[in-house]
N, C-alpha and C positions, 0 to 999 in steps of 0.2 A: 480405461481398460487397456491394456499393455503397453502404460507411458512409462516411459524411462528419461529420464534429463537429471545435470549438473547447473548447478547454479551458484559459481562462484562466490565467495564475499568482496567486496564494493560494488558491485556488479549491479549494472541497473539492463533488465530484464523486459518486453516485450512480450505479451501472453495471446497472440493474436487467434481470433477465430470467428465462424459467426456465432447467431444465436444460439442456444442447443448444445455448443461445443464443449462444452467441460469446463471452460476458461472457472466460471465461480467455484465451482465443485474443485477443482485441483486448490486456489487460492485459499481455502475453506477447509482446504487437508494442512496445507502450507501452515496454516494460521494458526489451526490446534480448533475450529470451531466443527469440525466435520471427522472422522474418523473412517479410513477407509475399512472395506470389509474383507481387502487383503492386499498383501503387499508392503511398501514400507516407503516409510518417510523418516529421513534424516537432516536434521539441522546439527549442524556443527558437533558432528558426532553422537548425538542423542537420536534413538527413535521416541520421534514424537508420535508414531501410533501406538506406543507402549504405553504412554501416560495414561496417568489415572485423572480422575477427576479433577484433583487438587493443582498438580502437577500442571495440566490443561490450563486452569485457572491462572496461575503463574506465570506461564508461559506467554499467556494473551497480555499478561498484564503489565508485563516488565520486561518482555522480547520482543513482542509485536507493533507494529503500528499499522490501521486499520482506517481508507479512505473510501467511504464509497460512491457508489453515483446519486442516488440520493441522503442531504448532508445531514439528517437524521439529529439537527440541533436540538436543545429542546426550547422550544416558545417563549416560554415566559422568563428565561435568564438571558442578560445580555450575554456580547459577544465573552467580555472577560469571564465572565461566571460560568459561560459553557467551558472552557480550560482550567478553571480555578476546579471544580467540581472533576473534571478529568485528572489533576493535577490529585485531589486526594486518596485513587485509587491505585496512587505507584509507590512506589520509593525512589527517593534521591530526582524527584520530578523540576523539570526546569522553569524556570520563571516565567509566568502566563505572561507578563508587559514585554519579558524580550522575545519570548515565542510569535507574539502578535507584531511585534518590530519587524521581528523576521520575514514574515507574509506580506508585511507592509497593510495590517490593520489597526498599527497603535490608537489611527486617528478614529478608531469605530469601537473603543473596546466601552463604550457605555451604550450604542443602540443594541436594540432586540434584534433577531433573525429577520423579522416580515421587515424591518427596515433597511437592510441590504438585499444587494441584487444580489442572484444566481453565482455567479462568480465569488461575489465577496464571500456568503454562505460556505462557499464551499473553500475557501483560505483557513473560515475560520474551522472548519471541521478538518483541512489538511494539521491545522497548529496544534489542533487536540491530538493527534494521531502520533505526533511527535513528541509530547509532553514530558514522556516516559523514556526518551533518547533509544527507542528501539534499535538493533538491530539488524532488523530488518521491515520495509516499510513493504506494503499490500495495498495497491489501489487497485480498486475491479472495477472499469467505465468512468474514470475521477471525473470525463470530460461530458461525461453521454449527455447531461442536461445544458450543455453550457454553447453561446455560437464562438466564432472562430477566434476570437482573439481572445474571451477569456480563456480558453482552450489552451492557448499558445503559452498564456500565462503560468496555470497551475502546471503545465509540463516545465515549463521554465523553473517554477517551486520546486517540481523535482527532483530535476536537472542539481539542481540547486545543494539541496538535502542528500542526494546521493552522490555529490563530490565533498561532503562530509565526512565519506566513510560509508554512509545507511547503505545496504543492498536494497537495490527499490524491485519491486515486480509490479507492471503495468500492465492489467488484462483491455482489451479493446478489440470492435471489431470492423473498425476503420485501418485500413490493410495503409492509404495515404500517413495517418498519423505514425504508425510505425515506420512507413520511410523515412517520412520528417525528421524523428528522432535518432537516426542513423545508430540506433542499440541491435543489440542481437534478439533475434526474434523466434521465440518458440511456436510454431501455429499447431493448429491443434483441428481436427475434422472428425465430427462425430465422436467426440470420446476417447477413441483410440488411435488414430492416428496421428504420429506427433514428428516433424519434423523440425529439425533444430539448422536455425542458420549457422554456418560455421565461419563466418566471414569476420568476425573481430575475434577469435579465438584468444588472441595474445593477452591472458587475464592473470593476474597473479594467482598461487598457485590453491585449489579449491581448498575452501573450509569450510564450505557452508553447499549441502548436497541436499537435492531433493529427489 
């Protein structure tokens, strides 16, 4: 309710709040999965609340990349097969054995889910998210299930992907995590009130607006 922010391209982004605050609900407008009931949302010069269905579809599927706090695998395929299976739903999708390289799970890409830990789980659901060389990357809580040093990790993933080029947005409602990460931080209270850190301003010049 009367949020307004810019959100640069390479820009890796801090969505801080507590529970109730909007943080999923904006992410979920961001993404093309939510559609607000007024107002406007722009990615790099498109209003994505104009899309239509199709267009929606598209958008998720070849701009977006989508991490959440729970890693929402599916069970009975292993690690590779959950990317391989991701990998058919894009065009021009990248190599599941170097995406899993990347995460540093090449050496798990034949166990199932229930055989890796919490962390790994969620590497492997970071490498799916990426398949499709998005954009822009969307993690809502990436860490919320995880203790402190896989934590440190999967931000280090991001850290990582988003000096690639990726715009990353990090919803969270560990106010420490967002120091940690010394990014800019949008916080968010109740819905509506939204202040924007202005303290690393010096970003190249916006193409990608929300």
């Amino acid at each position: 309710d009367n949020c307004s922010f810019e959100i640069e391209e390479g820009e890796f982004v801090v969505i801080l709040g507590q529970s109730g605050a909007g943080k999923t609900t904006i992410l979920n407008m961001l993404g093309g999965m939510d559609i607000p009931s007024k107002g406007k949302i722009i990615v790099d010069g498109k209003r994505v609340d104009k899309f239509s269905n199709k267009e929606l579809i598209e958008y998720r599927r070849h701009d977006i990349g989508f991490v959440f706090q729970f890693y929402n695998l599916i069970a009975n395929l292993t690690t590779i097969e959950n990317i391989e299976l991701a990998c058919q739903l894009c065009k021009d999708a990248l190599e599941p054995k170097v995406i899993l390289k990347l995460v540093g799970l090449d050496h798990r890409m034949k166990n199932f889910p229930s055989q890796l830990s919490g962390g790994e789980q969620q590497r492997v659901a970071l490498a799916r998210s990426i398949v499709n060389g998005p954009g822009i990357l969307i993690a809502d809580e990436p860490t919320g299930n995880l203790d402190p040093q896989n934590s440190a990790e999967i931000m280090s993933l991001l850290k990582m992907i988003n000096s690639y080029g990726t715009t990353v947005l990090v919803a969270t409602h560990e106010q420490s995590m967002a120091e940690e990460m010394g990014m800019r931080v949008i916080m968010l209270n109740h819905g509506h009130n939204v202040s924007v850190d202005e303290k690393q301003e010096a970003q190249p010049e916006a193409e990608q607006t929300a």
